[in-house]
C-alpha positions as CSV (number, residue, x, y, z in Angstrom):
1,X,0.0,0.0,0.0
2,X,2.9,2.3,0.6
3,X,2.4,3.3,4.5
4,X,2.8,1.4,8.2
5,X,-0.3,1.0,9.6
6,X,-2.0,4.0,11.8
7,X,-2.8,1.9,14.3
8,X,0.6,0.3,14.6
9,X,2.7,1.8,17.4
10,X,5.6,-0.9,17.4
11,X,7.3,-0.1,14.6
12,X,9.1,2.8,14.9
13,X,10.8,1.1,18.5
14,X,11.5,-2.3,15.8
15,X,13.2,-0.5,13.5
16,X,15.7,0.6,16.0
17,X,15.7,-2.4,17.2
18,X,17.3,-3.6,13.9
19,X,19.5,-0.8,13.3
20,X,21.6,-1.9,16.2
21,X,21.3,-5.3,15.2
22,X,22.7,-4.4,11.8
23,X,25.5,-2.6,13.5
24,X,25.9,-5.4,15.9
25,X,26.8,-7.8,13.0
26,X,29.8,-6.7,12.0
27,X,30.8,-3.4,14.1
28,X,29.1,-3.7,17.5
29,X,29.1,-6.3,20.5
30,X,27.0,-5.8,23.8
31,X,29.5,-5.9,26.6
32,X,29.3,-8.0,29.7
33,X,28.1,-11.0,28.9
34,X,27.7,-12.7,32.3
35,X,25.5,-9.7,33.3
36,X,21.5,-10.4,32.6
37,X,20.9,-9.6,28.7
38,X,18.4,-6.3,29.7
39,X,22.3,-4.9,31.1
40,X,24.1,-5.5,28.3
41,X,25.8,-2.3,27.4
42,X,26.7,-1.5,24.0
43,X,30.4,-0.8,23.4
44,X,31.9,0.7,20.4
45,X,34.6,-1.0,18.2
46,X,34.5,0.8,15.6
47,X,33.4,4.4,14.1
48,X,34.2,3.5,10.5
49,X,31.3,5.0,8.1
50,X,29.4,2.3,7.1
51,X,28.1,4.3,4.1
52,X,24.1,4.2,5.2
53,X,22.9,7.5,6.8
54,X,21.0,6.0,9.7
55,X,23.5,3.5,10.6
56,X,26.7,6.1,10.8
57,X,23.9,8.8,12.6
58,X,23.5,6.0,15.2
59,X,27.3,5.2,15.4
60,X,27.8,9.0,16.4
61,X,25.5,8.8,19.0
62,X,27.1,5.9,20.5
63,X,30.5,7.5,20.4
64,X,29.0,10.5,22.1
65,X,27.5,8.9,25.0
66,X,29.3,8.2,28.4
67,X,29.0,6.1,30.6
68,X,27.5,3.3,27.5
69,X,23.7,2.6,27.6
70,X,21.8,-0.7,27.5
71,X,20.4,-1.9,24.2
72,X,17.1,-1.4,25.7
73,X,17.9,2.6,26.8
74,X,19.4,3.0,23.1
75,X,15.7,1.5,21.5
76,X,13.9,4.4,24.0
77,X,16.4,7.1,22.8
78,X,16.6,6.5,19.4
79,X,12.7,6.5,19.3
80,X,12.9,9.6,21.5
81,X,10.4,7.8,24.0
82,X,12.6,9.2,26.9
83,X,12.1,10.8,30.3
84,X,15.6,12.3,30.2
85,X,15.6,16.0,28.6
86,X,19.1,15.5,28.7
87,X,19.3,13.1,25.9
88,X,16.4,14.0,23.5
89,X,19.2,14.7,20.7
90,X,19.9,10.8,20.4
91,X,16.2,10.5,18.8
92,X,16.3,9.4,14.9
93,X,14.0,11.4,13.0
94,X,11.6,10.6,10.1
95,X,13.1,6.9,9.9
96,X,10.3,5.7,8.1
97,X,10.7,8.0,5.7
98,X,14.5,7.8,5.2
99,X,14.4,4.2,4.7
100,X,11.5,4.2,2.2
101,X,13.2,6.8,0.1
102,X,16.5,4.2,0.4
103,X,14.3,1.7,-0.9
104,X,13.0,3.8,-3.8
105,X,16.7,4.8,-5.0
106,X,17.2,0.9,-4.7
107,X,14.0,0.3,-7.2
108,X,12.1,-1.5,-4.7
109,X,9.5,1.1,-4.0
110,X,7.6,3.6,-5.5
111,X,6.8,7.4,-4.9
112,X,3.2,8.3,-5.4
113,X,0.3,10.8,-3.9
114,X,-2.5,9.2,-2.0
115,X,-5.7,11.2,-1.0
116,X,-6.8,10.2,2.7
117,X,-10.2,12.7,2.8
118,X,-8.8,15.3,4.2
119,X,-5.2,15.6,3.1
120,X,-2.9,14.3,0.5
121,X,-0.1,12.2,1.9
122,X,3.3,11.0,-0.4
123,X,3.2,7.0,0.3
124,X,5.8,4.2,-1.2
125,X,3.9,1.4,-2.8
126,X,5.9,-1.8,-3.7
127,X,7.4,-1.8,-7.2
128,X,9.7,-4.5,-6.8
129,X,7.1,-7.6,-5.3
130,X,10.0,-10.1,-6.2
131,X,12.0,-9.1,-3.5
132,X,9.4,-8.7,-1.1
133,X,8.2,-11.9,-1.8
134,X,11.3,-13.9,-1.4
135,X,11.7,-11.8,1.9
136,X,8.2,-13.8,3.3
137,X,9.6,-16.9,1.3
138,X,12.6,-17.1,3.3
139,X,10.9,-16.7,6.3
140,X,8.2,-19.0,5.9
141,X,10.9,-21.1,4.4
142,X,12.6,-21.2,7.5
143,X,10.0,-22.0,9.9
144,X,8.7,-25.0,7.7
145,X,10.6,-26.7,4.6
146,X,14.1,-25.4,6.5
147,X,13.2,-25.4,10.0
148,X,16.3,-26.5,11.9
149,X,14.8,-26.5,15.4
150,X,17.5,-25.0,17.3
151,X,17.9,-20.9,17.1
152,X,21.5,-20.9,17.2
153,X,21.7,-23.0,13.2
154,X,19.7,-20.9,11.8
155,X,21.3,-18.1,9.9
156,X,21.6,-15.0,11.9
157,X,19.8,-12.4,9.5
158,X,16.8,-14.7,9.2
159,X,17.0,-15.2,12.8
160,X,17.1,-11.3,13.4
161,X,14.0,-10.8,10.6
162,X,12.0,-13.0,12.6
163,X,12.9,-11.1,15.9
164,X,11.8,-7.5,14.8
165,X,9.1,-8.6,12.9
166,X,7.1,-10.2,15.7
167,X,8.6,-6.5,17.8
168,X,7.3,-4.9,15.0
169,X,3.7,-6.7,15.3
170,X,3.8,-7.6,11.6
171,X,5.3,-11.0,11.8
172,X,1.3,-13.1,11.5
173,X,0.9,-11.2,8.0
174,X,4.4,-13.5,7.0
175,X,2.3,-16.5,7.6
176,X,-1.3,-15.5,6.0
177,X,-0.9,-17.1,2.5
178,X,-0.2,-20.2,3.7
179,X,-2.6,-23.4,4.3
180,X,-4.4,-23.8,7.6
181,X,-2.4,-26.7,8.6
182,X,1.2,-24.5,7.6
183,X,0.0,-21.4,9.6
184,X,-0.7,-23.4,12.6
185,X,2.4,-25.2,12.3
186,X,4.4,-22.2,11.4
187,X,3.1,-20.2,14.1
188,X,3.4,-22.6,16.8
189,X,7.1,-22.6,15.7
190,X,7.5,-19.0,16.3
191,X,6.2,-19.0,19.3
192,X,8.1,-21.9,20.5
193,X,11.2,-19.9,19.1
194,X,9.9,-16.6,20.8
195,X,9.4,-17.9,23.9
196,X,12.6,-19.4,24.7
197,X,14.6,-17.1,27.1
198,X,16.7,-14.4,25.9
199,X,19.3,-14.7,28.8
200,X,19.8,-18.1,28.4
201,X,20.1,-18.1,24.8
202,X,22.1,-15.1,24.6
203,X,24.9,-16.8,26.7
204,X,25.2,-19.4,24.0
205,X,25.0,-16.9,20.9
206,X,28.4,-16.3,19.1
207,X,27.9,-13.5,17.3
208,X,23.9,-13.5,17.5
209,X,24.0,-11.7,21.3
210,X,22.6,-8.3,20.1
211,X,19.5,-10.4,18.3
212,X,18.6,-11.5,21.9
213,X,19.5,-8.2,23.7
214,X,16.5,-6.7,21.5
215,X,14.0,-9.7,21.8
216,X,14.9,-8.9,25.5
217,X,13.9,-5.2,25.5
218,X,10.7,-6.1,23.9
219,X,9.6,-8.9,25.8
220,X,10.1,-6.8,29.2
């Protein structure tokens, strides 16, 4: 359709969730593991440009901040859904936006006018459906045909897609082309995968700890 939901207040906080999980891959690692996963700290390594906009905006607020904050702190700043007047500069602005303009320079979405009765709003309808279609692929994919039962074999992008989709509240529409019997059995999955516990998990992750730090923040 080319717009988030109205009613959908979880996806701005998701999609900071997965900026620091995209810096977390190769740049970032939450310190002090032996500490629960909702203290992790997140440590700088690196300040290298990364080349995307939000990602190095994000890196400089890192940089800036002393003492570090949790990954659940940085999801409240960089939402701007903080009490602290102090810090209200560490907010990313117009994300949505930037990342749908990102996509349209990338020929996966379109720019067009939509009239909603009483204004006229710019939205960014789908132009590529390939690509978002072997998006929900993989992840039904992954949960069925692929499913490996055990978080840590599962590759660790897939693994984070499934994370901030279900923080996102968007994560049921993956599953809603599917057969009855599929859904169930791809949903039960999910949940089974969703439910396990972040602390636990995140002391056996190599690599994946930031992908449980989130799930953490958003299952508090």
């Amino acid at each position: 359709q080319g717009y988030t939901s109205f009613w959908n207040d979880c996806i701005s906080s998701g999609l900071r969730g997965g900026i620091l999980i995209e810096l977390a891959l190769p740049d970032l690692r939450p310190a002090l593991r032996r500490v629960p996963t909702l203290s992790f700290q997140v440590l700088l390594k690196s300040d290298a440009p990364t080349g995307d906009v939000l990602l190095d905006e994000t890196l400089r607020h890192i940089k800036a901040t002393e003492p570090a904050e949790t990954v659940q702190t940085w999801i409240e700043l960089l939402t701007g859904e903080t009490w602290n007047p102090f810090k209200l500069q560490y907010q990313l602005r117009n994300v949505r936006e930037r990342i749908a303009k990102a996509l349209v320079e990338k020929g996966i979405l379109t720019t067009e006018k939509q009239n909603f009765l009483l204004f006229d709003m710019t939205t960014h309808p789908v132009s590529n459906a390939t690509e978002k279609q072997r998006l929900v692929k993989k992840l039904q994919e992954s949960m069925l045909e692929r499913w490996v039962n055990d978080p840590h074999r599962m590759d660790r992008r897939t693994l984070a897609l499934l994370v901030l989709a279900h923080s996102s509240d968007v994560l049921e529409n993956v599953f809603t082309s599917l057969t009855d019997d599929k859904y169930d059995m791809a949903m039960n999955r999910t949940k089974d995968l969703l439910d396990m516990d972040p602390e636990v998990e995140a002391a056996k992750a190599k690599g994946a700890e930031m992908i449980w730090a989130v799930l953490a923040a958003f299952n508090k």
